[in-house]
C-alpha positions as CSV (number, residue, x, y, z in Angstrom):
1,X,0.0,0.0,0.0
2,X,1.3,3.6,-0.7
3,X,1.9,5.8,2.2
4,X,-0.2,8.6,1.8
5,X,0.4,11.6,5.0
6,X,-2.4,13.4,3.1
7,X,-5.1,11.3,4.7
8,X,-4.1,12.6,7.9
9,X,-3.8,16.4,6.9
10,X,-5.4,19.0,8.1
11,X,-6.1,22.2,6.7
12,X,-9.5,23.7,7.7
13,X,-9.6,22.9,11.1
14,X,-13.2,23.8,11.4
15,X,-14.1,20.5,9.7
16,X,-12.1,18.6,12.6
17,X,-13.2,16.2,14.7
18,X,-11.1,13.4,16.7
19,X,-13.4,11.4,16.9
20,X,-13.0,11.1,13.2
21,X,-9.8,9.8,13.4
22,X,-8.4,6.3,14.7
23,X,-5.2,5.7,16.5
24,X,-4.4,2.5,14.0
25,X,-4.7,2.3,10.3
26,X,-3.8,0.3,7.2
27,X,-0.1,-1.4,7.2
28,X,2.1,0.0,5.0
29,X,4.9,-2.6,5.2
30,X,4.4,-6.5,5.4
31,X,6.8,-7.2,7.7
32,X,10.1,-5.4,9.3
33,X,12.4,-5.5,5.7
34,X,9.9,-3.9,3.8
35,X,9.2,-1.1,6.7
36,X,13.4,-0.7,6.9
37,X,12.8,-0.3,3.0
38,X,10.1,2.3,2.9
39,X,11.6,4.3,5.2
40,X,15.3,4.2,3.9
41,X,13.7,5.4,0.4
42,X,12.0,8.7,2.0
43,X,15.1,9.2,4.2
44,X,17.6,9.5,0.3
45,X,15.2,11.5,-0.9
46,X,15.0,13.5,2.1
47,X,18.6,13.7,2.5
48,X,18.7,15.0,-1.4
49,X,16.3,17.4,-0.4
50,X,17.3,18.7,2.5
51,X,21.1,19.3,0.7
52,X,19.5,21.8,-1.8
53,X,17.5,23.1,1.1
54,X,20.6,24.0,2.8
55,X,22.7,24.8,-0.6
56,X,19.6,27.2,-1.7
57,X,19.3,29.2,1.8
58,X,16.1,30.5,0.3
59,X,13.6,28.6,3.0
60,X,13.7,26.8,6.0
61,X,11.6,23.8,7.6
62,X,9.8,23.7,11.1
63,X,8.7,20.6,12.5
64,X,6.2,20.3,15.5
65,X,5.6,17.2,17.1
66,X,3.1,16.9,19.9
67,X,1.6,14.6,21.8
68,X,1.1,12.7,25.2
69,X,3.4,11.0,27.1
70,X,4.7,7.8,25.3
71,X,3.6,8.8,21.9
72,X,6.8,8.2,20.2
73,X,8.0,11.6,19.8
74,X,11.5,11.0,20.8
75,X,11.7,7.8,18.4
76,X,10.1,9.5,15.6
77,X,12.8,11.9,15.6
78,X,15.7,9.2,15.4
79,X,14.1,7.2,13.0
80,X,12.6,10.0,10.3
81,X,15.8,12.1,10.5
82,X,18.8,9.6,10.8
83,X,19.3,10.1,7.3
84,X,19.7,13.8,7.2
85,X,22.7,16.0,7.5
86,X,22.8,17.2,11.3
87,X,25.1,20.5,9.6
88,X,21.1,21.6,8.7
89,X,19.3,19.9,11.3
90,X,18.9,20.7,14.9
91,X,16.4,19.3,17.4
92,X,14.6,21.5,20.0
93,X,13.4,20.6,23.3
94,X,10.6,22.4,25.4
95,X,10.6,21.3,29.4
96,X,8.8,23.6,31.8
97,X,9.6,27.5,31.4
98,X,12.2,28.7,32.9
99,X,12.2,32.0,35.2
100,X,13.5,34.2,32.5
101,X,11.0,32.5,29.7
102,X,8.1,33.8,32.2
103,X,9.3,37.0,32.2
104,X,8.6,37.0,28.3
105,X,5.6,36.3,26.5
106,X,4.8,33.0,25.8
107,X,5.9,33.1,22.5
108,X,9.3,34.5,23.0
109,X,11.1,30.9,24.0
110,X,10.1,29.2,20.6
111,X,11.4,32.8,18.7
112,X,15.1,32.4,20.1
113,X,15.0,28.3,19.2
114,X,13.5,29.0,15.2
115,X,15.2,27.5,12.1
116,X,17.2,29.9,10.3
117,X,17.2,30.1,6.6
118,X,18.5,26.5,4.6
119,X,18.1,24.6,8.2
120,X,15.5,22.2,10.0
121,X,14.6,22.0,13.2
122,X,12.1,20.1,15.0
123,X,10.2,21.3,17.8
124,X,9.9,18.2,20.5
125,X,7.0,19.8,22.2
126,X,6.5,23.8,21.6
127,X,4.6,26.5,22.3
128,X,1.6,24.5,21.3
129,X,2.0,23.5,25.5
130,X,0.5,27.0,26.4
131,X,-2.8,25.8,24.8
132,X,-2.5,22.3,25.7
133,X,-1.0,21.5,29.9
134,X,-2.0,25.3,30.4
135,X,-5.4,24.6,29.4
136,X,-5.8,21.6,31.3
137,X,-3.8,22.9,34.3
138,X,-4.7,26.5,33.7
139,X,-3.2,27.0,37.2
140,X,0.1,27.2,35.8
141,X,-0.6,30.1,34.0
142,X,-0.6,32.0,38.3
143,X,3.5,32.0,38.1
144,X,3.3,33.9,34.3
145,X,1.7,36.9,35.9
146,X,-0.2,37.9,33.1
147,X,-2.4,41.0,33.0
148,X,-5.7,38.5,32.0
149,X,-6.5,36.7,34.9
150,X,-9.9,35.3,33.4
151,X,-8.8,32.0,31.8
152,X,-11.9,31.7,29.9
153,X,-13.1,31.0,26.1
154,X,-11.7,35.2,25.0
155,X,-8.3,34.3,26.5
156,X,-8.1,30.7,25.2
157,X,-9.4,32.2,21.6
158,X,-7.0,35.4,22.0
159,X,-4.0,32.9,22.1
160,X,-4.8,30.9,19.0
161,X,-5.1,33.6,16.9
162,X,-1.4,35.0,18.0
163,X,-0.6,31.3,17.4
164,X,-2.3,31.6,13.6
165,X,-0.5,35.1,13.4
166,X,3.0,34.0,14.6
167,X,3.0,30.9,11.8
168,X,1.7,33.4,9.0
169,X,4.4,35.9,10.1
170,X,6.7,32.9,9.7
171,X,5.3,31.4,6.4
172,X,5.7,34.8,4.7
173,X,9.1,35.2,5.5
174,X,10.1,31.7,4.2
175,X,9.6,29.3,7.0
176,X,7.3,26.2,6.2
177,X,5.6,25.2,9.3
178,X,4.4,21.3,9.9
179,X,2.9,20.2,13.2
180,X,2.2,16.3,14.1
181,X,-0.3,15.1,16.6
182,X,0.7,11.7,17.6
183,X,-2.4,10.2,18.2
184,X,-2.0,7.3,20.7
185,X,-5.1,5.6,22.5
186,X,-5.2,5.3,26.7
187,X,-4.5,1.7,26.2
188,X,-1.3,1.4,23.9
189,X,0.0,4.7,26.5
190,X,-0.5,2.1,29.6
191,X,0.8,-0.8,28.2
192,X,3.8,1.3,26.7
193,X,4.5,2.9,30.4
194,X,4.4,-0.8,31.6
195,X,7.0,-1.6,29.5
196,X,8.8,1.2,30.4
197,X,8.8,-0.3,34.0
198,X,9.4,-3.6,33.2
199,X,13.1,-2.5,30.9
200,X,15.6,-1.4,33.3
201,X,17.3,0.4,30.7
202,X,14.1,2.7,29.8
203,X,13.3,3.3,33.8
204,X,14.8,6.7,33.2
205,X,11.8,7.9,30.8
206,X,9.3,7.7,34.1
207,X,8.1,10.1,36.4
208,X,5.4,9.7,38.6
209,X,3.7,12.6,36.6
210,X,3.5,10.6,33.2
211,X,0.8,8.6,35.6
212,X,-0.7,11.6,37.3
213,X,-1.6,13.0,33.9
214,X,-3.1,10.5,32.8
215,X,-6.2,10.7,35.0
216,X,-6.5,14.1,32.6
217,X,-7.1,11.6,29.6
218,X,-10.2,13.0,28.3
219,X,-9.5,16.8,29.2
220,X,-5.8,16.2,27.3
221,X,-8.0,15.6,24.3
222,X,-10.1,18.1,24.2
223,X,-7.2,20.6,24.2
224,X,-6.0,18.9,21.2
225,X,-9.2,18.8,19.2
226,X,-9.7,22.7,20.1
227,X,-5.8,23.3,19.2
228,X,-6.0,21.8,15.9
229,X,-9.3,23.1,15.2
230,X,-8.0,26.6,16.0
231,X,-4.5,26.8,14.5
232,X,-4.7,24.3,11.1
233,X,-4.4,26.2,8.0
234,X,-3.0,25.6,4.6
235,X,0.0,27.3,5.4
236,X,0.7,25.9,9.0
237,X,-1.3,22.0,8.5
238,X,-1.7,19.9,11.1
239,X,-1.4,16.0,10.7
240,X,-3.2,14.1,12.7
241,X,-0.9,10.8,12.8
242,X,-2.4,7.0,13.9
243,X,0.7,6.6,16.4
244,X,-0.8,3.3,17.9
245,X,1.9,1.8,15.6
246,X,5.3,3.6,15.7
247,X,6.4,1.8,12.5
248,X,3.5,3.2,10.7
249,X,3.5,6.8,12.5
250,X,7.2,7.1,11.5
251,X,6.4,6.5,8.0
252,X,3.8,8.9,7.5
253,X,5.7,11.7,9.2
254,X,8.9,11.1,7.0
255,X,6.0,10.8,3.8
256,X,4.6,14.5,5.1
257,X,8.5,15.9,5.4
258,X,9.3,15.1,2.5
259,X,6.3,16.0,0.2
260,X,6.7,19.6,2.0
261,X,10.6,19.4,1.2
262,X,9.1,18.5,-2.5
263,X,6.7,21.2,-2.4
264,X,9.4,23.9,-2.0
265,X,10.8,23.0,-5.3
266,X,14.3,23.6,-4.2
267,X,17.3,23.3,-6.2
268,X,21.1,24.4,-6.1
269,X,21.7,28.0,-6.6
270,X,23.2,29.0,-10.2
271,X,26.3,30.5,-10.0
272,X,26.8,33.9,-11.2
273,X,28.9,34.7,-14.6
274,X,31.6,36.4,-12.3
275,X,31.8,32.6,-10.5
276,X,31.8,30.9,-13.5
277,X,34.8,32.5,-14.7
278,X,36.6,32.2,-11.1
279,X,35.8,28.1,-11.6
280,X,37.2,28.3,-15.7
281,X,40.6,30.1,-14.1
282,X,40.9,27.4,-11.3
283,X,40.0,24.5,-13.7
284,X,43.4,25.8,-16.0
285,X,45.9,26.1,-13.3
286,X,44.5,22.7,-11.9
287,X,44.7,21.0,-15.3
288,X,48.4,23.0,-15.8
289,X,51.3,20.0,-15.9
């Protein structure tokens, strides 16, 4: 079966509805060769892509991943962008604000972390959090000290739309935005976090708070349905990935990457007649015996 991220794109996010969407789908491979296969394929023709990318300097690629806890964010990015050049690629990770990212607006963290031009970086987690764990913990927002203290629908509403603004502001200056949902079920999360118990060697990835929030299940979704209803637009899609199977979420975010890689239709930059003639005059005193 072809892999085909455009199923799971989202550009009109009044038309969306989780419920709409499953946490499994189709295979795509038949069996662990032809997964390693697939995915080697898109990661060439990433790599290929992202070398003009970085050649041209003309754009730049941001990649948001969000999700809950044991999603396969952290795998996703290991798998999908082994095969790119880490000269052009950077990975960015968002943990609880600091004091001095408090002191800002909420946007000013994710600013200072951006890709510049010919570079990729992916957002592990982002600003995305302040309408997500602030919505369902909106008692978090008491240490930002912000002048609104009514966390109601205006607030909430007033925050997308700087969200919408930021990643126009972005688009229009060269930056093409793509932001993943890993959609994992309740069930695959717990038997996922058992695992993570039962391998010594991934007893580091727990906290007692991966458990605590999970009594948030319901609330956790609801703040990702209104997020990507809110913020998905043609310029700034969402993807709303079936993550129940990492082999299959993996795929479709490397298929999504690369179409929007495609999409730029990059290629190297031509050199200029003065730099042509600089190349003739260093290919005749290479060539002199």
């Amino acid at each position: 079966m072809t892999i085909d991220s455009l199923r799971f794109k989202v550009t009109d996010g009044k038309k969306f509805r989780l419920r709409n969407y499953s946490t499994l789908t189709d295979l795509f491979y038949t069996n662990n060769i032809s997964y390693k296969s697939k995915l080697k394929r898109n990661l060439n023709t990433m790599s290929e892509e992202q070398a003009k990318l970085y050649a041209s300097g003309k754009f730049s690629l941001l990649v948001i991943l969000q999700a809950m806890d044991a999603a396969g964010k952290d795998g996703t990015i290991k798998h999908v962008m082994s095969g790119v050049n880490p000269q052009g690629c950077r990975v960015e990770s968002f943990k609880q604000p600091s004091a001095l990212e408090l002191s800002h607006e909420f946007l000013w963290r994710s600013t200072l972390r951006l890709p510049k031009k010919g570079e990729i970086v992916l957002f592990n987690r982002s600003y995305y959090e302040d309408v997500l764990v602030a919505r369902v913990h909106p008692e978090i927002l008491d240490v930002a000290n912000l002048p609104d203290t009514k966390f109601g629908r205006s607030f909430w509403e007033s925050r997308y739309k700087a969200i919408r603004d930021y990643e126009q502001h972005l688009h229009q200056n060269g930056t093409r935005i793509i932001k993943f949902f890993l959609y994992i079920s309740k069930e695959e999360q717990r038997l996922r976090l058992l695992d993570r118990i039962n391998n010594p060697e991934k007893n580091w990835k727990l906290s007692l708070g991966d458990f605590e929030e999970r009594k948030y299940w319901d609330e956790y979704m609801n703040a990702f349905e209104k997020a990507i209803q809110n913020t998905s637009t043609p310029d700034a899609p969402w993807y709303c990935i079936p993550a129940d199977d990492k082999k299959n979420a993996r795929l479709l975010v490397s298929d999504a990457i690369l179409r929007t890689l495609k999409d730029m239709q990059l290629s190297y930059p031509e050199p200029t007649l003065k730099h042509t003639n600089e190349l003739e005059m260093l290919r005749e005193k290479l060539e002199e015996v």
